[in-house]
Structures are given as structure tokens and as C-alpha cells.
PAZAPA-4460 file (N, C-alpha, C; in steps of 0.05 Angstrom, whole numbers, plus 32768, in hexadecimal, padded with zeros to 4 digits):
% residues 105
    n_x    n_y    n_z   ca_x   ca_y   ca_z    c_x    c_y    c_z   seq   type   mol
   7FE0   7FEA   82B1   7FE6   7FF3   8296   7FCC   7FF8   8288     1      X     A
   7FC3   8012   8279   7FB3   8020   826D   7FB5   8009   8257     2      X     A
   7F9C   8005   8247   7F90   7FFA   8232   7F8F   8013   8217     3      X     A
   7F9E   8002   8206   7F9C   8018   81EA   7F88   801A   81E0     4      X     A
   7F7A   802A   81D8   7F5C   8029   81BE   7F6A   8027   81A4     5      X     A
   7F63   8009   819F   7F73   8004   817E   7F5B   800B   8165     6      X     A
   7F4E   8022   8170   7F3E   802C   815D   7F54   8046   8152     7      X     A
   7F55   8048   8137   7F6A   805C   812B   7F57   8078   812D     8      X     A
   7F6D   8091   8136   7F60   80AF   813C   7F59   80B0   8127     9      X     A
   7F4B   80CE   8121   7F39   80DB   810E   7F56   80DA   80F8    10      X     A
   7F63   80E6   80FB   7F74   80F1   80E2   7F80   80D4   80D5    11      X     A
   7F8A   80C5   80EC   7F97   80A2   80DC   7F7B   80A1   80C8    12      X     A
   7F63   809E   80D4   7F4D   8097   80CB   7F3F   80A3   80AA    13      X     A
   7F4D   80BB   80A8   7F4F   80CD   8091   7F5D   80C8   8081    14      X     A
   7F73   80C3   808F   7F8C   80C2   8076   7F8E   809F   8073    15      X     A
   7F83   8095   807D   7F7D   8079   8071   7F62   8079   8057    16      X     A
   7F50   808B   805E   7F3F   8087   804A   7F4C   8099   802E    17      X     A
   7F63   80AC   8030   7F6D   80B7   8019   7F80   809F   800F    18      X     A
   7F86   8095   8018   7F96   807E   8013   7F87   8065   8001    19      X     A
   7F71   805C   8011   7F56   8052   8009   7F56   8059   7FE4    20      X     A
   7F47   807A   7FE6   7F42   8084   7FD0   7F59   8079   7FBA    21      X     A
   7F7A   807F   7FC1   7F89   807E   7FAA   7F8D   8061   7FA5    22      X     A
   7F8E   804B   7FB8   7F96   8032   7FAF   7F7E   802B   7FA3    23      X     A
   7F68   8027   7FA4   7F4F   801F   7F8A   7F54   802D   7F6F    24      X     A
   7F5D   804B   7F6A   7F56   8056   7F5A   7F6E   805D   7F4B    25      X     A
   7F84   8045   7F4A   7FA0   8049   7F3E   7F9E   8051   7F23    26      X     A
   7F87   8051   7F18   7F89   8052   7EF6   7F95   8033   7EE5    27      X     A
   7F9A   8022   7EF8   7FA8   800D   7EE8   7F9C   7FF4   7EF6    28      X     A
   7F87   7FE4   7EEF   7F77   7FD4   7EF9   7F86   7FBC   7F06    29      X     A
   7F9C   7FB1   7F09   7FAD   7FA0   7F0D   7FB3   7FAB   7F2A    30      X     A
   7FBA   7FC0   7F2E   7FC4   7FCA   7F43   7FAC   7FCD   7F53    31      X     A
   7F86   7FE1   7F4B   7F82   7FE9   7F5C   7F71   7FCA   7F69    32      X     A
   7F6F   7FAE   7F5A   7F6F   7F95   7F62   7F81   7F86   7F79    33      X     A
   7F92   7F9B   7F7B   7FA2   7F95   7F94   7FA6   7FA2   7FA3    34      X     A
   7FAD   7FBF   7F9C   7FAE   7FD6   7FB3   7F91   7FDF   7FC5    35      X     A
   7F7A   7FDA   7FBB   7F6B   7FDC   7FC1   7F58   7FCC   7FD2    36      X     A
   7F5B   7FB3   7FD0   7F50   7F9C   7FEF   7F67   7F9A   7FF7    37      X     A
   7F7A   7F9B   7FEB   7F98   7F9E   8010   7F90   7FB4   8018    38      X     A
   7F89   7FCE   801A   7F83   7FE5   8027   7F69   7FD7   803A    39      X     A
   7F57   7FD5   8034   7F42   7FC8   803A   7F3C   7FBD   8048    40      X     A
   7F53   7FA3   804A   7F58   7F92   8057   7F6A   7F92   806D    41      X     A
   7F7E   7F9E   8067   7FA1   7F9A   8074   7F98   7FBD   807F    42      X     A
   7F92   7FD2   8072   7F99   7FEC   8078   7F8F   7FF4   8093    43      X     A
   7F81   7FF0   80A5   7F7F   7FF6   80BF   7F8F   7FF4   80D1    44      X     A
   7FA3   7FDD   80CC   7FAC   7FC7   80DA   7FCC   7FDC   80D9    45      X     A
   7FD1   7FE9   80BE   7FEF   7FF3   80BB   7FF7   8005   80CD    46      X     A
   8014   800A   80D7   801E   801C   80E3   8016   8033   80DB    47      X     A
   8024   804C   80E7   8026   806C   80D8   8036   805F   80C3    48      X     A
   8053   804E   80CD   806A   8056   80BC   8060   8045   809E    49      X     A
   804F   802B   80A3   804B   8024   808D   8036   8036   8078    50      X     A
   8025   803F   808D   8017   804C   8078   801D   806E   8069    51      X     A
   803B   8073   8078   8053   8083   8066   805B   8077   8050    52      X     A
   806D   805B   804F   806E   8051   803B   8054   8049   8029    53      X     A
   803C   8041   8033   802B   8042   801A   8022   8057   8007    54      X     A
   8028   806F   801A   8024   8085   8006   8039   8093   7FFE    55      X     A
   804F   808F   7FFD   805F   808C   7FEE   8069   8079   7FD8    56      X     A
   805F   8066   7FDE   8058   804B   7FC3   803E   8057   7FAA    57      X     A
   8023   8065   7FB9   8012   8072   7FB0   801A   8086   7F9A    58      X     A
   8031   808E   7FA5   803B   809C   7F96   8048   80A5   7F7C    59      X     A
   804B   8089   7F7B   805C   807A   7F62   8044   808B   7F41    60      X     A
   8053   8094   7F31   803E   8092   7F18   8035   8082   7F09    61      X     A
   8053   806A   7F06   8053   804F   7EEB   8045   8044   7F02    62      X     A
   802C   803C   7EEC   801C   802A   7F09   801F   800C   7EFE    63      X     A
   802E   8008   7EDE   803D   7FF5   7EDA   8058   7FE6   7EEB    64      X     A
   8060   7FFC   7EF4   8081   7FF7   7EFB   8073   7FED   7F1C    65      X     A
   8063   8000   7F2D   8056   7FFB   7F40   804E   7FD9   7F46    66      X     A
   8044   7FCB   7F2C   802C   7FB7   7F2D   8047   7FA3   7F2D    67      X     A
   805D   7FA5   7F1C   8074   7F92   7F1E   8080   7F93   7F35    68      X     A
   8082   7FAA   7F3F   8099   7FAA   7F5E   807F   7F93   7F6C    69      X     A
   806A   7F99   7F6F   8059   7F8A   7F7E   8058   7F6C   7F72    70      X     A
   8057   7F65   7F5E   8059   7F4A   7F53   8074   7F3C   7F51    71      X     A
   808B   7F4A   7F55   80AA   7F41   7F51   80B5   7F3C   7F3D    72      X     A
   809C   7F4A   7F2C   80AF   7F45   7F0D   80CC   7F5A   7F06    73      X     A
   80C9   7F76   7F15   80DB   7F82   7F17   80E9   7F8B   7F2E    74      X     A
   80FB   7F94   7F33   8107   7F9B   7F52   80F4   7FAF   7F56    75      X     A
   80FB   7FBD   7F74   80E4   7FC6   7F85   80FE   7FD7   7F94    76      X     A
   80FA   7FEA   7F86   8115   7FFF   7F96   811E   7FFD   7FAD    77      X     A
   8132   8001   7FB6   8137   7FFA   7FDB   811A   800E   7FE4    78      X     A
   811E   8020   7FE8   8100   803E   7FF2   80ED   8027   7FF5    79      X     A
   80E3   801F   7FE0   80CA   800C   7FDE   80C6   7FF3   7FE3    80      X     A
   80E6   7FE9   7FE8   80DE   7FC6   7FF7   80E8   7FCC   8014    81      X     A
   80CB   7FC7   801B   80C0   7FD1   803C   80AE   7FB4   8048    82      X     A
   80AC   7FBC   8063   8091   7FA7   806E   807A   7FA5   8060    83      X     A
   8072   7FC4   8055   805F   7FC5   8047   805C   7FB7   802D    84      X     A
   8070   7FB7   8022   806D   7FA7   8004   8069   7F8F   8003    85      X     A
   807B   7F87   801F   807F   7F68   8024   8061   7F5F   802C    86      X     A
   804C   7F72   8037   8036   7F6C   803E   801D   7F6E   8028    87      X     A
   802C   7F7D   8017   8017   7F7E   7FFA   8016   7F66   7FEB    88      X     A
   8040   7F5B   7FE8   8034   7F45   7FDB   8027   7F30   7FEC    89      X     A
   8029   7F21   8000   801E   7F15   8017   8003   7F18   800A    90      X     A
   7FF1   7F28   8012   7FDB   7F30   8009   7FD5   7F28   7FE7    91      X     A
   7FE4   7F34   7FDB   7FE4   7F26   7FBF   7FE1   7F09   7FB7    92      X     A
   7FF2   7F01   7FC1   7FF5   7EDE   7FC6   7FD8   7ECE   7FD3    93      X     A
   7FD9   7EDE   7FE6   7FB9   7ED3   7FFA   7FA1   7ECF   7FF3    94      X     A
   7FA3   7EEB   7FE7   7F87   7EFA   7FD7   7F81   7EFA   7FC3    95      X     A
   7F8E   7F0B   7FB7   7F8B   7F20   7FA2   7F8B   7F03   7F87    96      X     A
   7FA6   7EF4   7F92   7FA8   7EDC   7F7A   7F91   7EC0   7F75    97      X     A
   7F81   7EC2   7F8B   7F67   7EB0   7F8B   7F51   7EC1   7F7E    98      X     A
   7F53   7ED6   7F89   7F37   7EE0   7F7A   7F3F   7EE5   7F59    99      X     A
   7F54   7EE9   7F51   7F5B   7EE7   7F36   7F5A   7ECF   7F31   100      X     A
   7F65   7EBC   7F36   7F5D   7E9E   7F30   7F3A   7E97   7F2D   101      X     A
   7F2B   7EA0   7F3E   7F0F   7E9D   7F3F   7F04   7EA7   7F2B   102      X     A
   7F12   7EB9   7F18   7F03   7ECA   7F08   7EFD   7EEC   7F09   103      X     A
   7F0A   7EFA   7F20   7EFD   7F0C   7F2C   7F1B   7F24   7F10   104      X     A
   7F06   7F34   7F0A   7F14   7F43   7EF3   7F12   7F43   7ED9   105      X     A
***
């Protein structure tokens, strides 16, 4: 049995860094505190299909309504409660909520 190269092709490798670009640069600092080291961190690691759903989450405009689906203060449309979300907050919980605790923001 052939050995996979778990190095991601040119184009995954592209459209991960457009991805990159939009989760830092949500316009809404809450979000890009989280969308942005889960990419970072978690985003190599994601499927195609998850990283369909993230950019379709990307997608979103209320980057309010966005920051609640991810915190659970509001529902999280069926479309948008995925592996992926489940892995944002994961990450949220892990991460994102210590370095806010520490001061970071």
C-alpha cells in the first residue's frame, strides 16, 4: 500500500490561505479572535468538505449573529451546525477562552 503525502496541493493550499485572509479580518473583533487561530491552528488539518462549510460560515454577514452561533448564545441553523462548528467551539473552549482569560484583547 502507497503512502499518502499529507502535505495539502497547491490549490487546498490557496484556498486555505483565502480562508486564512477572511477568518482574521471579520470586521468584528470577537470573531476574528476566534476564527482566526482556529484557521491557524485547526485549518490544515480540515477536510475539503469542512473547509466548504467554513466558507460558507465565512459567509455569513451579521458577524454578530455568527459570534453567537459560535458561543451558543443563539441557535446555529441546521446548514451551520456541522463538524466544523463543533470544532470551532472545541477550539473556543481550549483556546480562544484562556487567552481571553489571560488578558489577550
Amino acid at each position: 500500500m502507497a503512502e499518502t503525502d499529507a502535505r495539502p496541493d497547491a490549490d487546498t493550499t490557496n484556498r486555505l490561505g483565502r480562508i486564512t485572509f477572511r477568518a482574521w479580518r471579520r470586521g468584528f473583533r470577537e470573531c476574528d479572535m476566534v476564527l482566526g487561530p482556529f484557521t491557524d491552528a485547526v485549518g490544515p488539518s480540515l477536510s475539503d468538505e469542512e473547509l466548504d462549510a467554513f466558507e460558507a460560515l465565512l459567509g455569513q454577514d451579521d458577524d454578530h449573529q455568527l459570534y453567537a452561533w459560535i458561543t451558543g448564545t443563539e441557535a446555529t441553523p441546521p446548514e451551520h451546525e456541522t463538524t466544523l462548528m463543533a470544532k470551532i467551539r472545541d477550539f473556543m473552549r481550549d483556546h480562544v477562552a484562556h487567552a481571553v482569560f489571560e488578558g489577550a484583547g
